[in-house]
DOPABA-854985 format. One line per field, with one value per residue (C-alpha): residue number from 1; residue in one letter; y, z negated, x negated. Coordinates in pm, 1 decimal. Each point is the difference from the previous one (the first is absolute). Last residue first. Layout:
nr: c(NUM/...)
rest: c(a/...)
Y: c(Y/...)
Z: c(Z/...)
X: c(X/...)
***
This chain:
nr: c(197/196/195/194/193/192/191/190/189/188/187/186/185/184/183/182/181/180/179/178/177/176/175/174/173/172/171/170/169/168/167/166/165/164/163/162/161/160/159/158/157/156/155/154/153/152/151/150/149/148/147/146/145/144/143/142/141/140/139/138/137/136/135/134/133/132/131/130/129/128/127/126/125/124/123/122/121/120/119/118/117/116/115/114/113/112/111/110/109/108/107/106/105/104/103/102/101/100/99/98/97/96/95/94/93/92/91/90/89/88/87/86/85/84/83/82/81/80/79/78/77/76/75/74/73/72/71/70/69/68/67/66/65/64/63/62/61/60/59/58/57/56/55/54/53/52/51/50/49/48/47/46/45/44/43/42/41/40/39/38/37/36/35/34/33/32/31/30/29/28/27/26/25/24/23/22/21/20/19/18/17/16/15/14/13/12/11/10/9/8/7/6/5/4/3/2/1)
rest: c(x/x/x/x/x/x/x/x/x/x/x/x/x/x/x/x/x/x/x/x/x/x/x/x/x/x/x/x/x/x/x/x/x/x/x/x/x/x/x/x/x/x/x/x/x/x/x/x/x/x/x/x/x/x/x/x/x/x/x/x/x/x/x/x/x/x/x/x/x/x/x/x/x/x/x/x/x/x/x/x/x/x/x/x/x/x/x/x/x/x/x/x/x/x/x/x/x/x/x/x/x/x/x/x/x/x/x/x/x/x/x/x/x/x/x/x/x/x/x/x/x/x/x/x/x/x/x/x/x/x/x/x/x/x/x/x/x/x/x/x/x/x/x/x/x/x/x/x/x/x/x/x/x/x/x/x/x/x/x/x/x/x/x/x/x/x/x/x/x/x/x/x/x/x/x/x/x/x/x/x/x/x/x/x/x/x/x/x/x/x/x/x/x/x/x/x/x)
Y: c(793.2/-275.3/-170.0/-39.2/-379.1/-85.1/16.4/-312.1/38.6/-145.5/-341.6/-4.2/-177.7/-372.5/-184.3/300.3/-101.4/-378.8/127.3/212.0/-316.3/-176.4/267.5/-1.0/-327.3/-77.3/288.4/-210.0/-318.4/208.1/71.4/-142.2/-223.8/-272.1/8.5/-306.4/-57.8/373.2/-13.7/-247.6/149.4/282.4/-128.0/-227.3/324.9/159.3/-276.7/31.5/344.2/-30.4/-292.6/230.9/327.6/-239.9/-131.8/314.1/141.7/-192.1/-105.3/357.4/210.5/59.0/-36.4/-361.3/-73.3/44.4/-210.8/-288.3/30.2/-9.7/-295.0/-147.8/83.0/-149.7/-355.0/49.8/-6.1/-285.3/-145.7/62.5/-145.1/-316.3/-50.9/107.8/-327.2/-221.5/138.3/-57.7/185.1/391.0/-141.2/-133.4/296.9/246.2/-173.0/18.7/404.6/16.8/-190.5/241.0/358.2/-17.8/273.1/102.0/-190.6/114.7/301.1/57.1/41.8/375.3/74.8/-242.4/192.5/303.6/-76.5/-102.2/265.3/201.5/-185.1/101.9/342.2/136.2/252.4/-277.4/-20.1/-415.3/-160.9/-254.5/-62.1/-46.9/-228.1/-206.2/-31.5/-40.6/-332.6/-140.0/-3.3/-98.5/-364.5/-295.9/-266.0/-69.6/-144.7/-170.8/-136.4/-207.7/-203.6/-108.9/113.1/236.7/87.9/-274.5/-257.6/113.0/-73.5/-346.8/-2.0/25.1/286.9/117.8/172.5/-194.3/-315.2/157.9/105.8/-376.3/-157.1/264.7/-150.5/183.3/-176.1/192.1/350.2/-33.4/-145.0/345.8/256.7/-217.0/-106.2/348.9/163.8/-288.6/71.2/332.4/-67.4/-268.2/257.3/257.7/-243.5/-121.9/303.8/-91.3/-250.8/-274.6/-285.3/-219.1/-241.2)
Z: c(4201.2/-63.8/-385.1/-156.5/-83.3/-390.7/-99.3/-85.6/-333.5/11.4/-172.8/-283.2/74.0/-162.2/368.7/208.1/-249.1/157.6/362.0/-55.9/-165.8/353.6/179.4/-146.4/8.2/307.3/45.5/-171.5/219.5/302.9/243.2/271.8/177.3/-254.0/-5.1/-212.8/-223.3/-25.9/-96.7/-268.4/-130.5/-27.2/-184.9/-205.3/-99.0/-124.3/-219.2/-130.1/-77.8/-137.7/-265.8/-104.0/-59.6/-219.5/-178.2/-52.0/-98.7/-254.5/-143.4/-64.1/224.8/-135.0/277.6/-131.2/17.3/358.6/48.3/-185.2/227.3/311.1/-86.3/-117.0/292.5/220.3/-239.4/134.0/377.2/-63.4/-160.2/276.6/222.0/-157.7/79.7/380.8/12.3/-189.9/289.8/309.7/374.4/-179.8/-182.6/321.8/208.2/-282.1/18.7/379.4/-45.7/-259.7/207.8/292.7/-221.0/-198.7/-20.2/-28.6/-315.2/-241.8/201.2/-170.4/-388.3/12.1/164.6/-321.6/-256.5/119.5/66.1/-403.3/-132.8/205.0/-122.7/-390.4/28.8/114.6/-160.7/-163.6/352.2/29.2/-114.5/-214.4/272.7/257.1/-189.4/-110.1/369.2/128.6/-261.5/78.1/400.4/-36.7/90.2/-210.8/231.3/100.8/373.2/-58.8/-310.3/159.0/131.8/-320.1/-218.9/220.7/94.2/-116.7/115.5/339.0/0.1/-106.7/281.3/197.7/256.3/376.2/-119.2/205.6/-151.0/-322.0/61.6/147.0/-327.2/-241.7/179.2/198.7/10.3/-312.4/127.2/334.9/303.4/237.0/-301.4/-255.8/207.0/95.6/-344.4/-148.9/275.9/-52.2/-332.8/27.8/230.9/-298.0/-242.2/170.5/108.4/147.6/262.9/-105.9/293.9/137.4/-180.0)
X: c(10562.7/-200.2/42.3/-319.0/-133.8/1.4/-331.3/-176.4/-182.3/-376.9/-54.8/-220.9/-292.1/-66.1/31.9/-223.7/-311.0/54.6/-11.9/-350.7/-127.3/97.5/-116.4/-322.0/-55.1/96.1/-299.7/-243.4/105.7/-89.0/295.2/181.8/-265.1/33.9/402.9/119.2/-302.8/6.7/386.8/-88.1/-287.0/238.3/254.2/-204.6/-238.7/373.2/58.9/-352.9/55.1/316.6/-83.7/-322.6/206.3/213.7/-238.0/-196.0/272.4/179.8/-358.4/-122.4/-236.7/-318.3/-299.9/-5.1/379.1/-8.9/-296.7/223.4/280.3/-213.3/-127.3/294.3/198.4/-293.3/64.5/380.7/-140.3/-205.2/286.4/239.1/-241.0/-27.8/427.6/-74.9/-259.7/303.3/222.2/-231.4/7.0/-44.0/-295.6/-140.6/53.8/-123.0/-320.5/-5.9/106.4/-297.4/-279.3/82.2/-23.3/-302.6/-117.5/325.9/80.5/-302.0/44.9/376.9/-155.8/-32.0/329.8/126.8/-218.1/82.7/383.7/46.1/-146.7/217.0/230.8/-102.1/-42.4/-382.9/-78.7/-288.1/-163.7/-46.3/-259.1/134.6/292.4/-302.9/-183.3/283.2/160.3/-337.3/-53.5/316.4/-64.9/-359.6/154.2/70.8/51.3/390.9/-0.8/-345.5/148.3/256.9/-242.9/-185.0/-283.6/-116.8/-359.7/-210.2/310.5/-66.0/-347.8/55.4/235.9/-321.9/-26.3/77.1/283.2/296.2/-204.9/70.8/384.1/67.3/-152.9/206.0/316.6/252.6/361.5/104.9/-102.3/158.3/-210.3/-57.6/39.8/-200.3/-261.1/-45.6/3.8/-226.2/-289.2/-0.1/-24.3/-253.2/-213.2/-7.3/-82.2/-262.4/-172.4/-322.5/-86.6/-171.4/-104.8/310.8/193.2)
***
C-alpha cells in the first residue's frame, strides 16, 4: 500500500462504484475495491460491513427530510410540506451527482439490488410519515401525503438521473409535485364548440 492519504471511505466508494459498473456488482470483490482504494481490506471492512452496503449506507437523507418537515412554515398544507422537505433534501444528491448516477447504474443492472431499494425508499415513507404526524396531521394523512411525496421524488429522481443537464433535481421535484396536485383537481367543463355562422 502506499503512504495515508485521507478519506478512506470516500475513495472506497469511488472505488466500489467503478468496479461495480465496469465488472458487475457480483463479479467485483471487496479485495479488488481496496486495492482500487489504495487501502487494506481491513480498512474496507471499518467502513462498511459488506459490499452491498456501500451502495445502501445510511445517508443524511432521512435525517434532512425530518428536519426540514419539522421545520417547515406551519401554513404550509400537507404537500407542500412534502416539496420543502424534498427540494430541501435534493443537495445531499447533487452534490454529489457522478457517484449517484453510477449507483443508480448498478441498482438499475441487478434485481435483488432494485428489491433493497424499495425498502430504502419505503423506510423514507416512514420518515416522512412520522414527521407529518408530529406537526399534527392524523395517520390517514400523513401517510398518505408521505406515500405521494416519495412517489413523486422517484419520478423525478428518475427523470434527473435520465436528463442531468435538464433541470436541477429540486426543480424535478417541483414539477413532479406540481404534476401530482394536477391528478386530484377537478376537471374543468369542456364547452361545447359554437356553431359558425
Amino acid at each position: 500500500m502506499s503512504r495515508w492519504k485521507p478519506d478512506a471511505r470516500g475513495r472506497l466508494e469511488k472505488a466500489a462504484m467503478e468496479l461495480y459498473n465496469d465488472k458487475g456488482f457480483d463479479a467485483t470483490t471487496v479485495a479488488e475495491i481496496a486495492a482500487r482504494a489504495e487501502v487494506t481490506e481491513r480498512t474496507f471492512y471499518r467502513h462498511f460491513v459488506d459490499k452491498r452496503e456501500v451502495l445502501f449506507q445510511r445517508n443524511a437523507l432521512a435525517d434532512v427530510l425530518a428536519h426540514a418537515t419539522a421545520t417547515a412554515a406551519d401554513s404550509l398544507a400537507p404537500l407542500e410540506v412534502i416539496a420543502h422537505a424534498l427540494t430541501e433534501a435534493a443537495p445531499v444528491f447533487e452534490e454529489r451527482a457522478e457517484l449517484v448516477r453510477q449507483r443508480q447504474a448498478v441498482i438499475a443492472a441487478n434485481p435483488e439490488l432494485q428489491e433493497r431499494e424499495l425498502a430504502k425508499l419505503a423506510a423514507l415513507v416512514s420518515t416522512l410519515a412520522h414527521a407529518l404526524r408530529e406537526r399534527g396531521l392524523e395517520d390517514t394523512t400523513a401517510a398518505l401525503a408521505a406515500e405521494i411525496g416519495i412517489a413523486a421524488f422517484k419520478v423525478a429522481f428518475e427523470r434527473w438521473i435520465d436528463g442531468p443537464d435538464q433541470r436541477t433535481l429540486a426543480g424535478q421535484i417541483r414539477e413532479t409535485l406540481d404534476a401530482a396536485r394536477h391528478l386530484t383537481a377537478p376537471a374543468r367543463p369542456v364547452m361545447p364548440s359554437q356553431p359558425t355562422t
